[in-house]
N, C-alpha and C positions, 0 to 999 in steps of 0.2 A: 504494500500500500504506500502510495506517496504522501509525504507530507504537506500536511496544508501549508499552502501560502500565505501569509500576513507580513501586514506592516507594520512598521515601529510606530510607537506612539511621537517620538523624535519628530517625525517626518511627517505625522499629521499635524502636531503643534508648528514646524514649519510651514508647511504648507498654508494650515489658520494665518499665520501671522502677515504672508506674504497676502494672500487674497485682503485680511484686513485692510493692510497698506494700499496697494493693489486700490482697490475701492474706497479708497481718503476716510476709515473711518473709524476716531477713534477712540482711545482705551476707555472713557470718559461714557462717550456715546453707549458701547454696548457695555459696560457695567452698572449703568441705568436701565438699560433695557432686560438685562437680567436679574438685577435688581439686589448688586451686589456694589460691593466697595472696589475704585478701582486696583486698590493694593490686593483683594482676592484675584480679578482678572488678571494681574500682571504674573501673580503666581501659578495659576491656571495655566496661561500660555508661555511661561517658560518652565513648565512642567514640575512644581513645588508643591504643586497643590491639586488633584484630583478632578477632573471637568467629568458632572454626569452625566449621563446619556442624555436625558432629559435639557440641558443645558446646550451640551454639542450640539443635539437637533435645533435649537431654537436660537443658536449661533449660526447653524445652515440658512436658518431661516432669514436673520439679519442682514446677513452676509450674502444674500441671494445666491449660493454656492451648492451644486449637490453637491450631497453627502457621499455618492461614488468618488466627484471630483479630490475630495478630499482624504477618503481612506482607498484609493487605487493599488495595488501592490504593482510596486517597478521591479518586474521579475529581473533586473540586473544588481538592484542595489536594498532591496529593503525585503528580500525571503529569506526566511530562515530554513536550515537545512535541518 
């Protein structure tokens, strides 16, 4: 059996940060709209602190971004064997 493909959680918190930027929109912006402090979102997205599913979807949502777009496995750099 092969093993499953996933991606790093690394690479999805970059990926968040670049579309963030990407789409001028900031840290301020959606930790009000998630309805948190923006010192939890800063932890969040450089990976301190836990982002829940709940939360990610509705960071998709902000960020007008799928949710494919952002946890895609790069079968060159981010599967684990």
């Amino acid at each position: 059996m092969k093993p499953i493909q996933t991606v790093k959680v690394n690479t999805i918190l970059a990926r968040l940060i670049a579309t963030r930027q990407q789409k001028k929109v900031s840290i301020a912006t959606i930790a009000k709209k998630l309805d948190i402090t923006e010192r939890n979102y800063r932890q969040m997205e450089s990976g301190l602190k836990s982002i829940s599913l709940d939360q990610f979807l509705h960071l998709t949502a902000i960020l007008e971004v799928s949710l494919i777009n952002l946890t895609k496995v790069d079968r060159t750099s981010d599967s684990f064997a």
